[in-house]
C-alpha positions in Angstrom: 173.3 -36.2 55.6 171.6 -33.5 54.5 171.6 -29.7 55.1 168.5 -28.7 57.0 169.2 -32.3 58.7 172.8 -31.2 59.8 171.4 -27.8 60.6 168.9 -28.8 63.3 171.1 -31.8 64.6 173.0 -28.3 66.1 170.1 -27.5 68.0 169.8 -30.9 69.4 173.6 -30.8 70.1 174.1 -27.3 71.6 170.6 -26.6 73.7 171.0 -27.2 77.0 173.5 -25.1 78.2 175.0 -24.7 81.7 178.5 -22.9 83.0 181.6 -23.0 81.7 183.7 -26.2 81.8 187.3 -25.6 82.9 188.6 -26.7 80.1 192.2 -27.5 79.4 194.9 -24.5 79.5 195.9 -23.0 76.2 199.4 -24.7 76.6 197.8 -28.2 77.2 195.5 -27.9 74.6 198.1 -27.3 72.0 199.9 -30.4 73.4 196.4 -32.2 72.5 196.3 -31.2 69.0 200.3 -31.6 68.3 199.8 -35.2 70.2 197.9 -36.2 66.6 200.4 -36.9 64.4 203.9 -37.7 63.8 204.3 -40.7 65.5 204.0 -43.4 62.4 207.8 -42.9 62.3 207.6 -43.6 58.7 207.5 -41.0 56.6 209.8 -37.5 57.2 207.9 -34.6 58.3 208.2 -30.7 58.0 207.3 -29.8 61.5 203.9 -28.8 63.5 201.7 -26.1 61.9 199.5 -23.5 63.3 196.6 -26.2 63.7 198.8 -28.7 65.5 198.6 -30.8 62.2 202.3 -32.4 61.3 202.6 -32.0 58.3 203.9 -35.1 56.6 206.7 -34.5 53.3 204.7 -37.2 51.1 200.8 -36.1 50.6 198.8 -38.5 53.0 196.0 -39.4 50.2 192.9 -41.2 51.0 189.1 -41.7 50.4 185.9 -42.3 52.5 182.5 -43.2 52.3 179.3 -41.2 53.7 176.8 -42.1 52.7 173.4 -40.5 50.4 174.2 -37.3 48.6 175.0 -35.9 44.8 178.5 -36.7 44.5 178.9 -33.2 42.0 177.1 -30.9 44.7 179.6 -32.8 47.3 183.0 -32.2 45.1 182.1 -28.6 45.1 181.1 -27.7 48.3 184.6 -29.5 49.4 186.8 -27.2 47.0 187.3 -24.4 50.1 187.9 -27.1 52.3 190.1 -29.7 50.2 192.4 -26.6 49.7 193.0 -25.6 52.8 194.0 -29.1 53.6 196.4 -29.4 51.1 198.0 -26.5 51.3 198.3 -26.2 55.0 198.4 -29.6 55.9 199.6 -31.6 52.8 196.7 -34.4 53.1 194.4 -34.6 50.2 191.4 -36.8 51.0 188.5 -37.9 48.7 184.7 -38.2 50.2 182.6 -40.6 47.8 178.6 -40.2 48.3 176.0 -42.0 46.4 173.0 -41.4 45.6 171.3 -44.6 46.9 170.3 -45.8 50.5 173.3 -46.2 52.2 172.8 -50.0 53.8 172.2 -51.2 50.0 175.2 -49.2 49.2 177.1 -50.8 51.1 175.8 -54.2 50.9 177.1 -54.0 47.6 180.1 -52.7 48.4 180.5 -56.2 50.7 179.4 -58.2 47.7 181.9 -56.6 44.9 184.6 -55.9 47.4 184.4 -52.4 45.5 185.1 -49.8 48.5 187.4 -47.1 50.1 189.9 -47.0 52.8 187.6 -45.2 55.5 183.9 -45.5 55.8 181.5 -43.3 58.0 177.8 -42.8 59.4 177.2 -46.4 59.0 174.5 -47.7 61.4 176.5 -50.2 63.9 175.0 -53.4 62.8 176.0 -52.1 59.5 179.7 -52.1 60.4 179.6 -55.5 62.0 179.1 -57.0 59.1 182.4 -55.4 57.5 184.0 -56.7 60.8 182.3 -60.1 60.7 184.1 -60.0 57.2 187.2 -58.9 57.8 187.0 -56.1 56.2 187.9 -53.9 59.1 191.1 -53.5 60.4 191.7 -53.8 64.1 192.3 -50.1 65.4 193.2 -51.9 69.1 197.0 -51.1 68.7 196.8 -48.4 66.8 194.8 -45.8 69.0 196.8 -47.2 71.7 200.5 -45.7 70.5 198.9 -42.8 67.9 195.6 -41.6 68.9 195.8 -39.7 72.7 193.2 -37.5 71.5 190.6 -40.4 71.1 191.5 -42.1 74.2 191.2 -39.0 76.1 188.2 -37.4 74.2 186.1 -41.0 74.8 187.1 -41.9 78.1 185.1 -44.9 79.2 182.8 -45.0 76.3 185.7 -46.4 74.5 185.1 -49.5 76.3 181.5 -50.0 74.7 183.4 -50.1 71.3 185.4 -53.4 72.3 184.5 -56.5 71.2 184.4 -59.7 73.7 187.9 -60.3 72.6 188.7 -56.5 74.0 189.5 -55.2 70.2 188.7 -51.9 68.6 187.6 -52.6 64.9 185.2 -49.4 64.9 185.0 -45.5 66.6 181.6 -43.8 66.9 180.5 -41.1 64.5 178.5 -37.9 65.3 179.2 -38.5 69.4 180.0 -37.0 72.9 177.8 -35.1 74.9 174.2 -34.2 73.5 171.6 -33.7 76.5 168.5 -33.0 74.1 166.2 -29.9 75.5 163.3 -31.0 73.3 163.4 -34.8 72.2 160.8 -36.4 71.1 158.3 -33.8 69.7 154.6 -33.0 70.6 155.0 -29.9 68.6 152.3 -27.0 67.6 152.4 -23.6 66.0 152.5 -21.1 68.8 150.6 -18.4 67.8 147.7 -20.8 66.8 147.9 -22.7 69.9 147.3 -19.2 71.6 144.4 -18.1 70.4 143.1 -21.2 71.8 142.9 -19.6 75.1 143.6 -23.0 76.9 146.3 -24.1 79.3 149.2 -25.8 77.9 148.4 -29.7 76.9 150.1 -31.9 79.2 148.9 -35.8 77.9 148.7 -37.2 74.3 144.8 -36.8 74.7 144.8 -33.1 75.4 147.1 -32.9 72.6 145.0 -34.1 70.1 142.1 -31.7 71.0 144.6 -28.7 70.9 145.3 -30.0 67.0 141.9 -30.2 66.3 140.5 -27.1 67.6 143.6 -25.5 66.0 142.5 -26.9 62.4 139.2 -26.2 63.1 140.3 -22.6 63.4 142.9 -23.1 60.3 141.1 -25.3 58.0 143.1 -23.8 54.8 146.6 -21.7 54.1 146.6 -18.0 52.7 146.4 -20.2 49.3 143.7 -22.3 49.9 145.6 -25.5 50.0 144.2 -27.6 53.1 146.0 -27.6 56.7 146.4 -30.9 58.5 147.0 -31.6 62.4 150.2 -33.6 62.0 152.4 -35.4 58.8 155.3 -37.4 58.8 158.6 -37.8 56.2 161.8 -39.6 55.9 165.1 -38.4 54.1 166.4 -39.0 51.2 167.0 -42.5 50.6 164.8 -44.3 53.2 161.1 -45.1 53.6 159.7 -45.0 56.9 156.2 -45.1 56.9 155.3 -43.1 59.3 157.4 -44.7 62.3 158.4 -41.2 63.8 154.8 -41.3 64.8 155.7 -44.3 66.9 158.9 -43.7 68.2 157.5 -40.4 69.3 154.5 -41.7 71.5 156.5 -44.3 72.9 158.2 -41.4 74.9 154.9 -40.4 76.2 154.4 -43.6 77.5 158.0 -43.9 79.3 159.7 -46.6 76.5 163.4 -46.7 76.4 164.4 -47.2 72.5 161.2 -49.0 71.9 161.2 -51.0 75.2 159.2 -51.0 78.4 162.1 -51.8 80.8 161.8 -53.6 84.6 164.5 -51.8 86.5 163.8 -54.7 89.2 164.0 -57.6 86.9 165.8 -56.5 84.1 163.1 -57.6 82.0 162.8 -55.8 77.9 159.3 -56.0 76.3 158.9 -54.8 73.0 156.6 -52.3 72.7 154.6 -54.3 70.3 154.1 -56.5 73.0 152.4 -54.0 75.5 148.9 -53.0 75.8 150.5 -49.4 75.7 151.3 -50.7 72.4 147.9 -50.9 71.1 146.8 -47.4 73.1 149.7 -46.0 70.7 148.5 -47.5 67.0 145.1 -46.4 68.1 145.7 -43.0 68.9 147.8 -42.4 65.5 144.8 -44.1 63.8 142.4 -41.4 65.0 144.3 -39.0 63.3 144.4 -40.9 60.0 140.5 -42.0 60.4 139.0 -38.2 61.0 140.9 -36.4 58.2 143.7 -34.7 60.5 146.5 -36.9 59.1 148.2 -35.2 55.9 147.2 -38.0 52.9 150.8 -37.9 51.9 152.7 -38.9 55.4 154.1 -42.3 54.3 155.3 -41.1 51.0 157.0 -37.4 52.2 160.2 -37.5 51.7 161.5 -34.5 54.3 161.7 -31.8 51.2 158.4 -32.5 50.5 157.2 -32.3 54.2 159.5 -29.1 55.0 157.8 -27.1 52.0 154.4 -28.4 53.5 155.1 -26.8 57.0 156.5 -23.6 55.4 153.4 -23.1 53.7 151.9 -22.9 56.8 150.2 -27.0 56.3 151.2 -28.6 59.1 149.7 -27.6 62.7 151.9 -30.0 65.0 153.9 -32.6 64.8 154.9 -36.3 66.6 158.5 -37.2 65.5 161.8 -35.8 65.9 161.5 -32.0 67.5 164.1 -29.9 65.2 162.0 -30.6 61.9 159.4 -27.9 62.6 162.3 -25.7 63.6 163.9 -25.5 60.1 160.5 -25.7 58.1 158.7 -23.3 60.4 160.4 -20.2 62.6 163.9 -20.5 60.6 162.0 -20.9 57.3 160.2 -18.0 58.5 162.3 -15.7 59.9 164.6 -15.7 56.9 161.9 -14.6 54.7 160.3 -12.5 56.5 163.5 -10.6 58.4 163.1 -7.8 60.2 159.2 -8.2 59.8 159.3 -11.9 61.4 157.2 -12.0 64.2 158.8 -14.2 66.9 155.7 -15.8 68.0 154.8 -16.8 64.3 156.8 -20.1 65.4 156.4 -23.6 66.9 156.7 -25.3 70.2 157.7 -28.3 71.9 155.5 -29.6 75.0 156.9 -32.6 77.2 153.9 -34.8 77.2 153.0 -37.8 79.7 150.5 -40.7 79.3 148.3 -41.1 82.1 149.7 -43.3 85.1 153.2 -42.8 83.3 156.0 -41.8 85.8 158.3 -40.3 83.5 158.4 -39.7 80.3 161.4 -40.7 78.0 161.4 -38.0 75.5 165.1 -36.4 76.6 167.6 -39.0 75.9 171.7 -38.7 75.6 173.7 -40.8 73.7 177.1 -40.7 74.0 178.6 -43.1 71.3 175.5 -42.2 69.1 174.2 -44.6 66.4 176.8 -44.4 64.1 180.1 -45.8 63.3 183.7 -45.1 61.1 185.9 -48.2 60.2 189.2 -48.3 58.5 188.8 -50.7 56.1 191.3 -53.5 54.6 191.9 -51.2 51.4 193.9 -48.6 53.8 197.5 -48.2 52.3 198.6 -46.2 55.7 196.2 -46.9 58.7 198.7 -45.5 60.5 198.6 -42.2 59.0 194.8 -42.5 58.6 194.3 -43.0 62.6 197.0 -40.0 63.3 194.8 -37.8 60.9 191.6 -38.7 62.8 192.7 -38.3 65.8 193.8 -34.6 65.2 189.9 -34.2 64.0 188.9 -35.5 67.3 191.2 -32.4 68.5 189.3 -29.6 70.3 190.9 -27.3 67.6 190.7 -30.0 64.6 187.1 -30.6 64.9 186.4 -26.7 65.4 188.4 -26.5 62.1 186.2 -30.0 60.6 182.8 -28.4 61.5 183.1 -24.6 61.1 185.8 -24.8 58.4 189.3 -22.5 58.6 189.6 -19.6 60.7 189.4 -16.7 59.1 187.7 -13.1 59.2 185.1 -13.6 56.0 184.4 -17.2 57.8 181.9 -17.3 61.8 185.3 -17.9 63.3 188.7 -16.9 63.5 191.8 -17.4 66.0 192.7 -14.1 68.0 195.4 -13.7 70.3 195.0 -17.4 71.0 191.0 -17.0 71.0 188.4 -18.8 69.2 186.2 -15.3 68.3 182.6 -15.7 66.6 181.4 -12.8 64.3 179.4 -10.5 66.1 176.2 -11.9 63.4 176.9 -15.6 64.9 176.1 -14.6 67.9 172.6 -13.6 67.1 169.7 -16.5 66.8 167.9 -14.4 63.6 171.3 -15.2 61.5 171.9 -18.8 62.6 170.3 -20.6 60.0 172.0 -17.7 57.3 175.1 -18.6 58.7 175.4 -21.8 58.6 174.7 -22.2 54.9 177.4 -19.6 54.0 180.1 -21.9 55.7 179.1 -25.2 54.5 177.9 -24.2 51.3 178.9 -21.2 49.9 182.5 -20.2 50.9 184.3 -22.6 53.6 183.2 -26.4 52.6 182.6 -27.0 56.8 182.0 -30.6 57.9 182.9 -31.4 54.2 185.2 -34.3 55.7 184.1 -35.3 59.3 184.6 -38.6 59.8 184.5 -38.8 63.6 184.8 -35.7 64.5 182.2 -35.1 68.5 178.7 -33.6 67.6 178.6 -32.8 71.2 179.3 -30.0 73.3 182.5 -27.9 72.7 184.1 -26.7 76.5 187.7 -24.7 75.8 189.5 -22.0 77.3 190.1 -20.6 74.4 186.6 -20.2 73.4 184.7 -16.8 72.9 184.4 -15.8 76.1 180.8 -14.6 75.3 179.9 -18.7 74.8 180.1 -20.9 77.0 180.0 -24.1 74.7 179.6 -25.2 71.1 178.8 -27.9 69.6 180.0 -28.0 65.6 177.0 -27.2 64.0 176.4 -23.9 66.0 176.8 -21.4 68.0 174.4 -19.7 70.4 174.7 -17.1 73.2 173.9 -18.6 76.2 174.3 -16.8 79.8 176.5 -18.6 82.5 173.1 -19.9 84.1 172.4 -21.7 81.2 169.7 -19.4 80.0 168.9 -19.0 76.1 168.9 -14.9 74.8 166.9 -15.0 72.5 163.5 -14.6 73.5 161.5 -16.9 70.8 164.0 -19.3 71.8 162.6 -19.6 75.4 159.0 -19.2 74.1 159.5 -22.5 72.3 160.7 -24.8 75.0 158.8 -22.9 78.2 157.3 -25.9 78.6 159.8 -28.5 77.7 160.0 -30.7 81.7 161.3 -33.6 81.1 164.4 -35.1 82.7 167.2 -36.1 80.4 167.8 -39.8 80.9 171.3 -41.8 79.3 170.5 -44.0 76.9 174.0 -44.5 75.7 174.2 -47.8 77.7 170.6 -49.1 76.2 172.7 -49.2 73.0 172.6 -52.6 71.4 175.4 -54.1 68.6 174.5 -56.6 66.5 177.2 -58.9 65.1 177.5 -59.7 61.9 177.9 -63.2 62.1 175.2 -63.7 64.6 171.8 -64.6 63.1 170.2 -62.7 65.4 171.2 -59.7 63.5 169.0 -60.9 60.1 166.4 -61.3 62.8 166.8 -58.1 63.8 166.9 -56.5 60.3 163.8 -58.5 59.5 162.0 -58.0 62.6 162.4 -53.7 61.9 161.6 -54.1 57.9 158.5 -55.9 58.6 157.5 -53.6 62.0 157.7 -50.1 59.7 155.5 -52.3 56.4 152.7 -53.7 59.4 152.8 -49.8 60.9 151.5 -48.4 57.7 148.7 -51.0 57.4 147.6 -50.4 61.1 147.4 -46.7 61.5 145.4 -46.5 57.6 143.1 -48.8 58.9 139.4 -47.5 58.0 137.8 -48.5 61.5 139.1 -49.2 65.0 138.2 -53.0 64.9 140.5 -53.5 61.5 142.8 -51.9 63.3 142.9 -53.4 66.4 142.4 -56.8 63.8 145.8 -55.8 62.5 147.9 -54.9 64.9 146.8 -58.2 67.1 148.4 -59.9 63.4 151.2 -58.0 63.3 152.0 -58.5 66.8 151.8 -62.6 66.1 154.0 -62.3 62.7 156.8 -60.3 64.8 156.7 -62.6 67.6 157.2 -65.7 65.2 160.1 -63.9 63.1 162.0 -63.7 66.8 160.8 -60.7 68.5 161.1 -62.5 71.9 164.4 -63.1 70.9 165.0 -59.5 70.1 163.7 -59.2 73.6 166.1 -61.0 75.6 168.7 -59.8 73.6 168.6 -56.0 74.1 168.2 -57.4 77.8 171.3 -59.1 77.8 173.1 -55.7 75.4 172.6 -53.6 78.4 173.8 -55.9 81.3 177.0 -56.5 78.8 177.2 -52.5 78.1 177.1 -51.9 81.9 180.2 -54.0 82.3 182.3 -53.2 79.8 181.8 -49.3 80.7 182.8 -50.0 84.6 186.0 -51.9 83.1 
């Protein structure tokens, strides 16, 4: 994952803030931590340290997969972190990145039987196939007599990990509990969208004459380089083709992860399937077919896109909300420091189709998207699950995602507080901040594995925050209100209700062929996207969505349908267990 990704997943973790959460007392939160290890029986041990860790005599050694990066850059942003662990906790772990997409990666990996003891970040229909294959170990047992932390941390959702057989082959990565302020993104530069004079666009139709009138008003940068309503991108290592244009209209319209849902039936139709559907590929068209759609959107990859929207490019965007946050106001208020003008910055709109009762773009997922397996390589398992469950610690994943404590670093422990620097405390620094740990002195969330990405609630946490999450830090007042006033200029008019989607979450086994369907079915969706919204006219486009829709529904969409139906009723189940 990269940096300005992991950066702005903070925002989506830590922005909706309310009161304090009791938390656990200092002397049961130490019993939590100290709970993680020691219990393997195995191996002698030199006693509890300072971050409830025990500290085995023999050095616990082990490796994991996770996923697209520079292995070199990796190695040597882990040095500050690697020897804190060894020193202090005598494990010495190895993370392996590649620098290829991550499902052929590990497609390969299946097919040479050429990988490490732990994996992470895999997609979940990604690590049923390692399952399907054996090549996961059952964790059933194993988080039953050595991992309290996980049971406790997970609660319920631990149930939505079990197979039909009631096993536990994989934990989520990157979970817990995220309520998104922003969502899905109907974004536009703030200052620019003022001088408009207009009232605050509340459908996707208003918001395409704010863009235009906006680039009509902008047509080039301070360099002369040509500004364009919206663009799209994808990371490193995937091709997307523009389907966070998609995904974030089919909020506006009220979709739940792509699917217009009967609450009375129980009925799942695709949106392909839906005449909202076809409102959706037309409206993106527009964009394409009048010349407010950057040339480039199927081929940015998020570098590319990020310098665009720096450069002051990009008017708005339709896609995932925290993009224009680290290409436009943190971008901006870096360079320009005590200069930056706050409302030189973007900001997110809830938007609503007509006749749509609510809109979907706040979601919370508690298990996430992602998964970590133990594979069949592990020498230990035991010692590997004791380890992970001290990350899924309060105080082991503060240590996993801020790095050690210590006075150079945002944190340190005093007098049994976590204390942030009086600079982390302050929105102008955050982005500053964050870079120093991870990259330039304390090699933070070098080795997360499953450590939460959601909210942080501890007694022993600043008493000036009133939660984390581990990618930042943010003052917040006890009502739940952001201080920093470009902050609440941005999401003013964010309304939308957060809605659960953790239980719309769908596995697809490994050894069930609707999972190739399924893989198939989304390959060919993102290809037919591309060739819909660059049509030249409305009637070829219309032409080819009608022949998209016909090729998805013979490759099994229906099926795809009925499946996701029959996902949820199963997930409601297994979570009341």
């Amino acid at each position: 994952m990269k940096k300005f990704a992991c950066s702005m997943l903070a925002l989506t973790m830590l922005v909706t803030a309310v009161g304090c959460s009791s938390g656990n007392n200092n002397k049961d939160s130490d019993k939590e931590a100290t709970a993680s290890s020691g219990n393997s029986g195995v191996a002698a041990t030199n006693g509890v340290n300072e971050y409830g860790w025990d500290v085995p005599t023999e050095t616990l050694k082990f490796s994991f997969y996770a996923g697209y990066d520079d292995q070199s850059e990796v190695d040597k942003l882990a040095v500050p972190m690697s020897q804190f662990y060894k020193e202090k906790f005598n494990v010495d772990i190895k993370k392996l990145v590649y620098s290829i997409d991550m499902n052929e990666k590990l497609n390969l990996m299946l097919a040479t039987s050429d990988y490490p003891e732990v994996i992470t970040n895999m997609d979940d229909a990604m690590a049923e196939k390692f399952i399907a294959q054996g090549r996961a170990i059952d964790l059933t047992d194993l988080i039953e007599k050595s991992a309290p932390n996980v049971k406790e941390k997970l609660g319920k959702y631990l149930n939505l990990m079990k197979n039909d057989e009631g096993k536990i082959y994989k934990l989520p990565a990157m979970w817990g509990e995220n309520p998104n302020v922003a969502g899905w993104d109907f974004g536009i530069r703030y200052d620019w969208w003022k001088e408009l004079g207009t009232p605050i666009y509340q459908t996707p139709e208003e918001y395409y004459q704010a863009l235009k009138q906006v680039m009509a008003n902008h047509p080039t940068n301070a360099q002369g380089q040509k500004i364009y309503a919206i663009s799209d991108n994808a990371n490193a290592g995937t091709n997307t083709q523009g389907a966070n244009l998609y995904n974030g209209m089919l909020s506006a319209y009220g979709f739940k992860n792509g699917f217009k849902v009967n609450d009375s039936t129980g009925e799942f139709t695709h949106w392909m399937n839906t005449p909202e559907g076809l409102e959706i590929a037309k409206y993106i068209n527009r964009f394409y077919r009048e010349g407010m759609m950057d040339p480039d959107f199927l081929t940015n990859k998020f570098e590319d896109w990020q310098t665009k929207v720096t450069n002051e490019r990009v008017i708005g965007n339709i896609g995932t909300w925290w993009q224009l946050w680290v290409g436009g106001q943190e971008a901006w208020a870096e360079q320009d420091k005590d200069k930056y003008n706050i409302e030189k910055r973007y900001m997110n709109v809830s938007v609503k189709a007509p006749g749509v009762e609510k809109s979907t773009e706040l979601s919370s997922n508690f298990i996430g998207n992602y998964r970590m397996i133990i594979t069949d390589k592990a020498k230990d398992p035991q010692k590997i699950i004791e380890w992970l469950n001290w990350e899924v610690s309060t105080l082991g994943t503060m240590i996993t995602g801020y790095g050690k404590p210590d006075p150079e670093n945002v944190w340190d422990i005093k007098d049994g507080k976590w204390i942030f620097k009086d600079s982390a405390m302050d929105y102008a620094n955050k982005n500053t901040n964050f870079h120093d740990v991870r990259e330039k002195k304390f090699g933070a969330q070098s080795f997360m594995m499953v450590a939460p990405g959601g909210w942080i609630k501890d007694d022993r946490l600043d008493p000036r925050v009133t939660r984390v999450s581990v990618y930042d830090m943010w003052p917040v007042t006890e009502e739940g209100k952001f201080l920093d006033a470009g902050v609440n200029l941005s999401w003013e008019n964010v309304k939308g209700e957060s809605w659960d989607s953790t239980l719309y979450t769908v596995t697809y086994k490994g050894d069930d062929p609707i999972s190739n369907t399924n893989a198939t079915i989304k390959d060919t969706l993102i290809s037919e996207w591309a060739k819909m919204i660059t049509s030249k006219t409305e009637e070829d486009l219309v032409s080819k969505f009608n022949s998209a829709k016909d090729k998805l529904n013979k490759l099994g969409l229906h099926d795809i349908e009925k499946y996701s139906a029959e996902a949820y009723k199963s997930n409601v189940e297994k979570f009341n267990q």
